[in-house]
N, C-alpha and C positions, 0 to 999 in steps of 0.2 A: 550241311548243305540241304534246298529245300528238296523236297521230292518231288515235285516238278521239274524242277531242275535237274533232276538226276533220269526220272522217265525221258526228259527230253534227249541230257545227254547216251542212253542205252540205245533209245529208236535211233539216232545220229549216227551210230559207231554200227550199228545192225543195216540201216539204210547204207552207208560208204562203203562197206563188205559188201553188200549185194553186189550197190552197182560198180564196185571195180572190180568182181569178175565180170559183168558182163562188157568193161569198159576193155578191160588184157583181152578177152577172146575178142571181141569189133577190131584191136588194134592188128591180131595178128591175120585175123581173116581181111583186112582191108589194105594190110599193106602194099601196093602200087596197084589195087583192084579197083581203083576208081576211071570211071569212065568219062565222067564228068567231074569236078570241083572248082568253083567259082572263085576268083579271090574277091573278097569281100570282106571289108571289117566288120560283118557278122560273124563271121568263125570262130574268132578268138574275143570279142568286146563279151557278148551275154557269156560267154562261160568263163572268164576271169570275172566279172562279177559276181555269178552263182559262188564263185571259188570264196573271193573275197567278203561276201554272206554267210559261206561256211565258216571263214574264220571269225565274222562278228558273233555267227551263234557260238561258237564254242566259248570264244570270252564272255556271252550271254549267263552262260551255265555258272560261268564262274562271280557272276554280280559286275562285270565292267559292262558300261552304255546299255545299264536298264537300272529299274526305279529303284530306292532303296527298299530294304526288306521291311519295314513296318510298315510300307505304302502298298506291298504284295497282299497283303491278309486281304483288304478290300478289295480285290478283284479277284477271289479267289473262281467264282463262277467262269470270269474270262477265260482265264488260266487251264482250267479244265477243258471247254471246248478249245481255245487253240492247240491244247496236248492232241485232241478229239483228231482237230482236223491235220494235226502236222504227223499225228500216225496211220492217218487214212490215206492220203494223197502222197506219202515218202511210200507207204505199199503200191498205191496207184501207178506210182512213178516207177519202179522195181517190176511193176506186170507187162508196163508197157515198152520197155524194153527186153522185155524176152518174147512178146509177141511180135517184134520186129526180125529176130532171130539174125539171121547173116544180113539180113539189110539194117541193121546197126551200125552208124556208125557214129561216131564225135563231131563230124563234121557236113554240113552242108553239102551233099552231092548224090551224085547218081552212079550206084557201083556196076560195075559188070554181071550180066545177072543178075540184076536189079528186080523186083517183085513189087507190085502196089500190095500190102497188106492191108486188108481188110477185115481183119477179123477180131476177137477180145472187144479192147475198147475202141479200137479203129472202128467198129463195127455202129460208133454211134459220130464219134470225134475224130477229126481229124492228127490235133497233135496233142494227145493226150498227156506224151510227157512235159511238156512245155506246161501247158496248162496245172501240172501236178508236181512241176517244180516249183512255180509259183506259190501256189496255196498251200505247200509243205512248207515253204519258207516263210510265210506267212504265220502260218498257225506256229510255228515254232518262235516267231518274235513274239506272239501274243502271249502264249506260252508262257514265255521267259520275263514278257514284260519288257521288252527291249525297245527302245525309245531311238537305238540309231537303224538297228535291224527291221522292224517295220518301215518307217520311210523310205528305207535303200528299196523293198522288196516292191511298195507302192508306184516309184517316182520315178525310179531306173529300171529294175528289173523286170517287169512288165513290160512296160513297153520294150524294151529289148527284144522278149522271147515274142513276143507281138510281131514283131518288123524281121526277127529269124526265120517264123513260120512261116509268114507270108512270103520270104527269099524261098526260101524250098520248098514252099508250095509253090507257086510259079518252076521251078524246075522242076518236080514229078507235073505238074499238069503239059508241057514242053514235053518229056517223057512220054509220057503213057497218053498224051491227047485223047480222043474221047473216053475212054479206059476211065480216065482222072476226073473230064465233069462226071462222068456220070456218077462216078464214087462222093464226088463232091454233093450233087445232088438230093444224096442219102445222108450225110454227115453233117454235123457242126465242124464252123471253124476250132475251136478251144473249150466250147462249150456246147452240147446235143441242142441238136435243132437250129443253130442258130450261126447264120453265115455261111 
């Protein structure tokens, strides 16, 4: 197997250990502690995607719906940085969910005892994880060289986490009113400085 493929799949199984402990503690801390939760086909569309992403990267690792192996040697510089970016921002993604701590949760809402966090990468962006699920999955098709996993991450998944954030950005600014612009003020939408 190649070694990219194998760095990909280690940070994969390293990143899904993290964040499903931090997913069993959000689940047990949040059970009926929501104060607010919208129904909304954002709940469940962008995260059975990312799911379904997950399982195009893992048949990635294994050579299904990416290039054949003699057509990998020439991108080998790709390869590298998307390893770069899909181990930088699967950490990114891991930080920002424990600097949400009990305001963690899976789902779009406002818990009891709700807190605006502003601090770590809040401290620049607004939905970091969003943003760092993205370019983790990104870099992980470049990666791999994946020809179905790029496009899903381009075409669909973006914009998903896009039209998410904006959902529960609008309910913490509803929440926390001027609390919210003014944090907004200081913050990027998904990206520092911008929006």
């Amino acid at each position: 197997m190649d070694p990219i493929n194998i760095l990909v799949g280690i940070t994969l199984l390293v990143s899904i250990a993290a964040n499903l402990s931090a997913a069993k503690s959000a689940v047990k801390q949040t059970v009926i502690k929501f104060e607010l939760k919208p129904k909304t086909w954002l709940q469940k569309i962008p995260p059975n995607i990312a799911a379904l992403i997950l399982i195009l990267q893992i048949l990635a690792i294994f050579g299904v719906g990416t290039l054949d192996v003699s057509e990998m040697r020439g991108y080998l510089t790709e390869r590298i940085i998307g390893l770069c970016i899909f181990i930088l921002f699967a950490y990114l993604q891991t930080k920002s969910y424990k600097y949400l701590g009990n305001n963690y949760t899976q789902d779009i809402g406002i818990l009891k005892n709700h807190q605006l966090v502003s601090k770590g990468f809040y401290k620049y962006v607004r939905h970091p994880q969003y943003i760092s699920q993205v370019l983790s999955d990104l870099g992980a098709g470049i990666a791999l060289l994946g020809y179905i996993v790029v496009p899903m991450v381009i075409l669909v998944e973006l914009p998903l986490m896009i039209l998410r954030a904006k959902r529960e950005e609008s309910l913490l600014a509803n929440h926390f009113k001027n609390e919210y612009d003014q944090y907004k003020k200081k913050t990027g939408f998904i990206l520092p400085f911008i929006g």
